[in-house]
N, C-alpha and C positions, 0 to 999 in steps of 0.2 A: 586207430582201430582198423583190422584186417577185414577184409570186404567179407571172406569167412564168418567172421563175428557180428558185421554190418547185417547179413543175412541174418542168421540166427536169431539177431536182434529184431528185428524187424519181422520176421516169423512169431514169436512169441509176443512183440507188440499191438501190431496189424491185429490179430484175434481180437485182443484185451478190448480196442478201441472201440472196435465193433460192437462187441459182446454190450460196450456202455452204451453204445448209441443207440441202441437193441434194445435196451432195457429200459432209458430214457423216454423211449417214442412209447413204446408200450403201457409206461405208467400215464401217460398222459390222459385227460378225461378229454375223451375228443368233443363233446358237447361244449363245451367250457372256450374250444378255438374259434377265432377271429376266420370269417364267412362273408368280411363285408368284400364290398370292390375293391380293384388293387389301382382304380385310377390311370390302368390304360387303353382301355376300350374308349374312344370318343363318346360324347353325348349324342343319342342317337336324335333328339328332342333340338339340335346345334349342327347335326349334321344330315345332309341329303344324298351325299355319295353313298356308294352302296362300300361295304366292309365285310373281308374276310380274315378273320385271325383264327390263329393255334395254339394253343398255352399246353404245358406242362408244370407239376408241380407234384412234387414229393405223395407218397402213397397215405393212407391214415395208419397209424398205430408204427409196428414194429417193420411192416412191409414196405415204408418209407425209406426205412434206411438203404434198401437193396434197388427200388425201382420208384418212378413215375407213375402218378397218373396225369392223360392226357384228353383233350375235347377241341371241338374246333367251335365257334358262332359265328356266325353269317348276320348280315344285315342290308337286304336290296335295297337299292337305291327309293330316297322320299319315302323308307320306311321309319317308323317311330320308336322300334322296338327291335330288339335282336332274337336270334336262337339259336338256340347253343345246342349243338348234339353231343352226347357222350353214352359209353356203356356203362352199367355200375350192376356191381353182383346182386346188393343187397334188392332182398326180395324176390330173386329169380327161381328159385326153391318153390317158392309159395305163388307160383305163377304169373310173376311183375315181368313186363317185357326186359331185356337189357339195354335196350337201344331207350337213352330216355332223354327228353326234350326240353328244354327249359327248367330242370331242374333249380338251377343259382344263376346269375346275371353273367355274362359272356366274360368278365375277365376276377370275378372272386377270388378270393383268398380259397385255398383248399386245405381247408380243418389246419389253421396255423401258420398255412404255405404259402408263400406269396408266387403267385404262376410265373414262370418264365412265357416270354413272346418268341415262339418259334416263326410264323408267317404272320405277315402285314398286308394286305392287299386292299389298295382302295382306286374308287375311281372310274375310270373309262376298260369297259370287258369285263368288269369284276361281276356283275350281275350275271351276264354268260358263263361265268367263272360257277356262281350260287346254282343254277341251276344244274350243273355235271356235278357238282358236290351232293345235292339233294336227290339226284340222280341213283348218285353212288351209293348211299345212305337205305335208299330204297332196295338198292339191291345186295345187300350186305348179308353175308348165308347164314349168320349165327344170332338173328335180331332177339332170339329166347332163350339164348343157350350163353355162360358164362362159367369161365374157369380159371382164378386166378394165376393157374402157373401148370401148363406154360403157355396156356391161352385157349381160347378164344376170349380176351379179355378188353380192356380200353384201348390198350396200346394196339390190340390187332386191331381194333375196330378203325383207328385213326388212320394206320400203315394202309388197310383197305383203301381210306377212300385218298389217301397220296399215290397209291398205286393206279387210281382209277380218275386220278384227274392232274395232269401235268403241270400248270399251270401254279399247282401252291410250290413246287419243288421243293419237297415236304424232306427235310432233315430231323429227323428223330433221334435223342440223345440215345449213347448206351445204356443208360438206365431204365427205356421203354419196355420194361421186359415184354413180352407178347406180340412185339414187332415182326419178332422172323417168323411166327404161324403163321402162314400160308393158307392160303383157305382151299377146304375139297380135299387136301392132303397132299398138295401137291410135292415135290419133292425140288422143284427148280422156279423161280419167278423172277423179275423185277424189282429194285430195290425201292420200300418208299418214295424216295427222288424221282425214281422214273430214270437217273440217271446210272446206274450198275446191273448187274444182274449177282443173283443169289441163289445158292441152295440148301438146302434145309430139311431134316427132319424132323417131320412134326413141331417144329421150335425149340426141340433141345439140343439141336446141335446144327452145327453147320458154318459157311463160308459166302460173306458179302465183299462182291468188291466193284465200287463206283467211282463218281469223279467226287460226288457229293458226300457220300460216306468214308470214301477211303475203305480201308481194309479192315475188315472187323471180322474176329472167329468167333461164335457162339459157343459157349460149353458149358449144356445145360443152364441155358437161357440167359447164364452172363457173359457179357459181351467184353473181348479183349481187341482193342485197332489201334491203328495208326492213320493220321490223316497226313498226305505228302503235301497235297496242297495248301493247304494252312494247317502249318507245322502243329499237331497236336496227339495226346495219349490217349487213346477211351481204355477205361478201367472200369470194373463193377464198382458200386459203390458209392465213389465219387464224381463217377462221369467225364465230361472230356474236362483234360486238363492240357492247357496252349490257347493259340488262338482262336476267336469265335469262327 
């Protein structure tokens, strides 16, 4: 086969694939999805160190296929119980904050999706760690306001509080969409990591380049890189492909 027809082929496939996986997500009854724990959160009832994690997982319905949703839970030390911060739309309309608390247990399943673990932090500083997180959180400009695309959405709300606390060295997949809104409108910031810098318009376009990201172009909020340092692809869709 000629790389010509290799093309072609792959133009007219690539859609088709989509279009199933599009179709798939959206007939599903998201009520009906698995919501329990994914089993890697420690027992907080077994455990006295303090813990901060970040999970990612697949969006609900057809919006899955294209981006992530993302949330962080904290748990201070000789606490019994976690909390989980995340944004979520539903009900911002009808006057529901977005910023919402404790909604599902720090590491659930999301409608089907088993979370990926972006940050692990336990131990000695993590408590000092909880506190610039809840910090952040408090200070976050869009606490009532929600826009699936190109944000102010989960993924900003998360990239906010990586931008605003060093320490997670916060790596968000290409799939985050709402990552690169900036908040205020800015048009230039720091990359979630804390380790790049970025610019951006409004979130639909623009150019990140870190040590932690590598190099990724925004185009209209999907995200195309390369990581040099661990050899890998970001593509919309399917996210990074190489090594972790």
């Amino acid at each position: 086969m000629t790389r010509r027809r290799a093309r072609w082929l792959l133009a007219l496939v690539l859609p088709a694939l989509v279009g199933c996986a599009v179709l798939g997500r959206a007939r599903s009854n998201w009520w009906e999805l698995e919501r329990g724990p994914s089993g890697q959160a420690p027992d907080p009832a077994l455990t006295q160190e303090p813990v901060v994690q970040v999970y990612a997982a697949r969006a609900v319905s057809w919006r899955g296929v294209f981006a992530v949703h993302t949330w962080i839970a904290v748990k201070p030390g000789g606490a019994d119980a976690y909390r989980r911060y995340e944004v979520i739309g539903w009900g911002v309309d009808r006057g529901a904050p977005a910023v919402r608390v404790n909604r599902a247990g720090p590491d659930n399943y999301w409608f089907g999706d088993r979370p990926l673990k972006l940050v692990d932090l336990r131990g000695e500083g993590v408590d000092e760690v909880i506190t610039k997180i809840e910090a952040a959180i408090a200070a976050y400009p869009y606490p009532a306001s929600y826009r699936t695309w190109p944000g102010p959405n989960s993924n900003t709300f998360t990239a906010w509080i990586g931008r605003h606390v060093p320490e997670l060295r916060l790596k968000l997949p290409p799939t985050a969409i709402g990552k690169d809104y900036l908040a205020g409108g800015a048009l230039a910031g720091l990359t979630p990591s804390r380790t790049g810098v970025q610019v951006s318009l409004f979130g639909l376009g623009g150019l990140a380049v870190g040590w932690d990201e590598g190099i990724e172009l925004n185009v209209l909020t999907l995200n195309f890189g390369v990581d040099l340092i661990r050899p890998a692809l970001k593509l919309p869709v399917v996210g990074r492909l190489g090594t972790s």
